[in-house]
N, C-alpha and C positions, 0 to 999 in steps of 0.2 A: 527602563534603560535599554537603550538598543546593544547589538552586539559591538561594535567599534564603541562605545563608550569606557569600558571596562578597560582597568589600569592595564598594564602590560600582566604582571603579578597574577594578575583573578583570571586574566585569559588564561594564562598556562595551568593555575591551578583545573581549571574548567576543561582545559584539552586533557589533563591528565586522569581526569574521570571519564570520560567521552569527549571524544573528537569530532562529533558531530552537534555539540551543545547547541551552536548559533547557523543551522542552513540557511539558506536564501528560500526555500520551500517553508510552508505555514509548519505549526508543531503538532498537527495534529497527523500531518502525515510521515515524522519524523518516530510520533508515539507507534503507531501502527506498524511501521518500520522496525522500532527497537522491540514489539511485542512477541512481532513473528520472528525473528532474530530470535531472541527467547528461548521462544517455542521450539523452534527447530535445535539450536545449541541444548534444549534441558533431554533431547530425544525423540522429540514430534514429529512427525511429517508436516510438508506444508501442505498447510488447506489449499485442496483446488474449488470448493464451492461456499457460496453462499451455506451460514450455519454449520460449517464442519467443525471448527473451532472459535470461540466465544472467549475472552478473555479481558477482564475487567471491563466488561461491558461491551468491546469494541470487536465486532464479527471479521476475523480475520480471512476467514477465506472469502467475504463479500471483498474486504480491503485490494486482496490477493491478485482476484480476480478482475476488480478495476484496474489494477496497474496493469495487467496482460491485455487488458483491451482497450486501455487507453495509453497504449506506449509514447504514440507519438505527442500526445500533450506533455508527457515527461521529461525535465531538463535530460540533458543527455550525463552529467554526472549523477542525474536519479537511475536514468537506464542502466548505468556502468553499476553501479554500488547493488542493484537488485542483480544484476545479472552475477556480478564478483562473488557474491554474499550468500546471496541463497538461488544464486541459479533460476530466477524466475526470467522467462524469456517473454516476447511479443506472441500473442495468441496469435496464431495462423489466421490467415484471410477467411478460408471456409469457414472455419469455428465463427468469427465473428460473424457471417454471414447468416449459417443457424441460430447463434445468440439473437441477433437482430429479428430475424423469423419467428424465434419463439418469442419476444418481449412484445411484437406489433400485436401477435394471435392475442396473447395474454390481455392485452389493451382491449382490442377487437371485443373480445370476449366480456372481459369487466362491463365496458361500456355497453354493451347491447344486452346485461343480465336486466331479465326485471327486478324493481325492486320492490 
């Protein structure tokens, strides 16, 4: 059942657990969302890498770090809500520039090992 199908009644009930129950974004990155929210609300830091924090299975600082390097695929109320929330901002140009440098080597590299 999609989210406008829901009586008037079961939507408020459902805002009033979470206001973000039904995005326009998939729920898997609403999960990722409400984990590191969490995390950070229980006393965490936010992961800034790949495996800093693991949580129900889903690598939050790989998550983290998608959103910084992929800002601009992000609706712009995803941008606002990370930026509000937990202050994650757009990865700088150079950073992503190194990122990219190091993921080509890493390619580079796998492909031309023998095996």
């Amino acid at each position: 059942m999609g989210c406008g199908r829901r009586t008037p009644a079961r939507r408020d009930e459902l805002d009033a657990i979470d206001s973000g129950w039904c995005p326009v974004w998939d729920a898997g990155w609403q999960r990722c969302y409400r984990l590191v929210q969490n995390h950070v609300q229980a006393g965490g830091t936010l992961p800034g890498a790949a495996g800093d924090v693991v949580v129900q299975g889903e690598d939050l600082g790989r998550w983290v770090s998608t959103q910084r390097f992929g800002w601009e695929q992000l609706l712009p109320v995803q941008q606002w809500i990370l930026e509000n929330t937990l202050k994650i901002t757009p990865a700088e140009v150079a950073v992503i520039h190194v990122a990219s440098i190091d993921s080509l080597a890493k390619r580079i590299t796998d492909e031309t090992a023998p095996t």
